[in-house]
C-alpha positions in Angstrom: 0.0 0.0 0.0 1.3 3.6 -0.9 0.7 5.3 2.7 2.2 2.2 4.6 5.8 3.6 4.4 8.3 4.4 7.3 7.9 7.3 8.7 11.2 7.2 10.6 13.8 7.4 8.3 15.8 9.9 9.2 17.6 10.4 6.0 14.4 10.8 4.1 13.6 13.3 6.5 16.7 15.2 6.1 16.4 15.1 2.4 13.1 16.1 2.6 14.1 19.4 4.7 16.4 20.3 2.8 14.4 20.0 -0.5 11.3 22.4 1.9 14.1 24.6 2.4 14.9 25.1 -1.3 11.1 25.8 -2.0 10.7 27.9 0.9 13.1 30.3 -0.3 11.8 30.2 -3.6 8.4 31.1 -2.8 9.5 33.6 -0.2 11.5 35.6 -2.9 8.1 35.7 -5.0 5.8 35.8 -2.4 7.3 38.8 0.4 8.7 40.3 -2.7 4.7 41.2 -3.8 3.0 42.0 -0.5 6.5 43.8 0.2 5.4 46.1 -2.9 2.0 46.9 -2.1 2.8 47.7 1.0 5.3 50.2 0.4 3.4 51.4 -2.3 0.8 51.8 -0.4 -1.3 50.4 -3.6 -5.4 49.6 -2.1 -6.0 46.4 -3.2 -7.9 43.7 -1.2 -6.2 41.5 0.9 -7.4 38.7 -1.1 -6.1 40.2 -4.6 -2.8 40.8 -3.1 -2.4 37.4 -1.3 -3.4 35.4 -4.8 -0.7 37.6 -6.9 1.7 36.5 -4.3 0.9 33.3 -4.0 1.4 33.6 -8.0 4.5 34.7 -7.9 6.1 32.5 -5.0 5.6 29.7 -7.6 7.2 31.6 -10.3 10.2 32.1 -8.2 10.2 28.9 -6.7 10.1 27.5 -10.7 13.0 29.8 -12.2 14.5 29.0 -8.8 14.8 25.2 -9.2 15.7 25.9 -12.9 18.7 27.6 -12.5 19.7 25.2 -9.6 19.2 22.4 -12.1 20.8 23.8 -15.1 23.9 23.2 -13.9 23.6 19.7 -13.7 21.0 18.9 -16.9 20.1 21.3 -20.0 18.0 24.4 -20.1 15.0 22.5 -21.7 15.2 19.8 -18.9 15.9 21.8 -15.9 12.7 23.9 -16.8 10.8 21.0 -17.5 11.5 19.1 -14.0 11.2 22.8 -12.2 7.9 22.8 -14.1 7.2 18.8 -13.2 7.2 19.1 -9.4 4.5 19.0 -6.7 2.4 22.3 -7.3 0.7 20.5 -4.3 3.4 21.1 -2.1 4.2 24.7 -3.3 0.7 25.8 -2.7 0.2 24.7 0.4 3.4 26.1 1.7 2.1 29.7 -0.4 -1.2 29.4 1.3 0.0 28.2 5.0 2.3 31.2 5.0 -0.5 33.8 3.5 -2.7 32.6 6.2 -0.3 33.0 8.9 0.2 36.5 7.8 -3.4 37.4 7.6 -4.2 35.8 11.4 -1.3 37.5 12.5 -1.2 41.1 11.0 -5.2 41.3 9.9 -3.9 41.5 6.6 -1.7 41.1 3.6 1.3 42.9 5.8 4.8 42.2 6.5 6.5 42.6 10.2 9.7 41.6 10.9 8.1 39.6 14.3 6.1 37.7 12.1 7.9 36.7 8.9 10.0 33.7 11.2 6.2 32.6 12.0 5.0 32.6 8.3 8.3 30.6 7.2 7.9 27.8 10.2 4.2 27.5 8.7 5.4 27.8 5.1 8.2 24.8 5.6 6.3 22.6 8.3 3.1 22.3 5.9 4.5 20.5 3.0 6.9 18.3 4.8 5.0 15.4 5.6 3.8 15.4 1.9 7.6 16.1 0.8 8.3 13.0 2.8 5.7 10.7 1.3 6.7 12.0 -2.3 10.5 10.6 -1.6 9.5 7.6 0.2 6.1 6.5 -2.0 7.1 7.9 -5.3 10.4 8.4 -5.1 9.8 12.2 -5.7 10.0 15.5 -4.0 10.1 19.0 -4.7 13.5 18.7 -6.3 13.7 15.6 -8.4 17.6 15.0 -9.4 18.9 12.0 -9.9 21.3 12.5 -7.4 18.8 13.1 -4.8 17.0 10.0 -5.6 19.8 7.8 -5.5 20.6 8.8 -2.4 17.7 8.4 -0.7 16.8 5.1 -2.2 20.3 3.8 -1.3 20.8 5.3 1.9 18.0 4.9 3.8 18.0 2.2 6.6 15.1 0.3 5.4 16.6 -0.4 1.8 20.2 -1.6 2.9 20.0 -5.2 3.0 16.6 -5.8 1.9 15.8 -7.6 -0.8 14.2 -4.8 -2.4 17.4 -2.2 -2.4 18.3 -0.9 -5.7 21.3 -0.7 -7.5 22.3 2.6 -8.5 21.3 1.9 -11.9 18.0 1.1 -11.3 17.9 4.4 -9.4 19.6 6.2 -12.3 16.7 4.7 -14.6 13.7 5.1 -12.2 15.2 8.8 -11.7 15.1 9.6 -15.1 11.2 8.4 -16.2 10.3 10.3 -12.6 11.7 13.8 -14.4 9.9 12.9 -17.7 
């Protein structure tokens, strides 16, 4: 069954993080960069209108982000196409988490330097858990190198020894039809 993985492995946790991490700043560039703008504008728009352009442009960021970490590893073409090709789930709910936060916190779409720490804990600990299952159900996460899917599939506790370990070239293959 796809939801009866371990939820202990501490590698895949740390990969996982890490990956959040990447996103998170992504989205934060897009995101604090918008409502940053309106409100040193001082531009009236509703909270809502300014909350869904930022969310808008947190995943633009977070995309050109992963595509110029990826280029250096892969071609333009590719690296835009696997920044394009992962979890949209994940990046909204970090987006949405964090917009929320603000909104509770400030009564609006408004940035304060008190609450911004607050915003990123709920942007990076929302996605996580899904971040986690991606890696260990899939084989997937928010950034879906190779490299970061050998290692966690060779690793990881559970797969050393087991009869169901891969070799790295069944990784390298599995890897490859995951970015397609």
């Amino acid at each position: 069954m796809i939801l009866n993985i371990n939820w202990m492995c501490r590698h895949t946790w740390k990969v996982a993080s890490i990956n959040t991490s990447w996103c998170l700043l992504g989205c934060s560039i897009g995101d604090f960069g918008t409502i940053a703008y309106f409100q040193f504008m001082e531009i009236n728009w509703s909270v809502w209108a300014i909350m869904c352009l930022a969310i808008l442009n947190g995943l633009i960021t977070s995309i050109a982000l992963e595509t110029i970490i990826l280029v250096k590893q892969m071609n333009l073409r590719l690296a835009f196409k696997t920044a394009i090709g992962m979890s949209l789930i994940s990046m909204i709910s970090m987006e949405a988490a964090m917009n929320i936060t603000d909104v509770i916190l400030t009564g609006g779409a408004i940035l304060k330097w008190s609450i911004i720490p607050i915003m990123l804990f709920a942007g990076f600990i929302t996605p996580l858990p899904y971040n986690y299952w991606r890696l260990k159900a899939l084989g997937k996460s928010w950034s879906q190198t190779s490299s970061i899917f050998v290692e966690v599939m060779l690793d990881c506790e559970e797969y050393k020894g087991s009869s169901t370990s891969m070799t790295k070239d069944d990784s390298m293959l599995a890897a490859s039809l995951a970015v397609m």
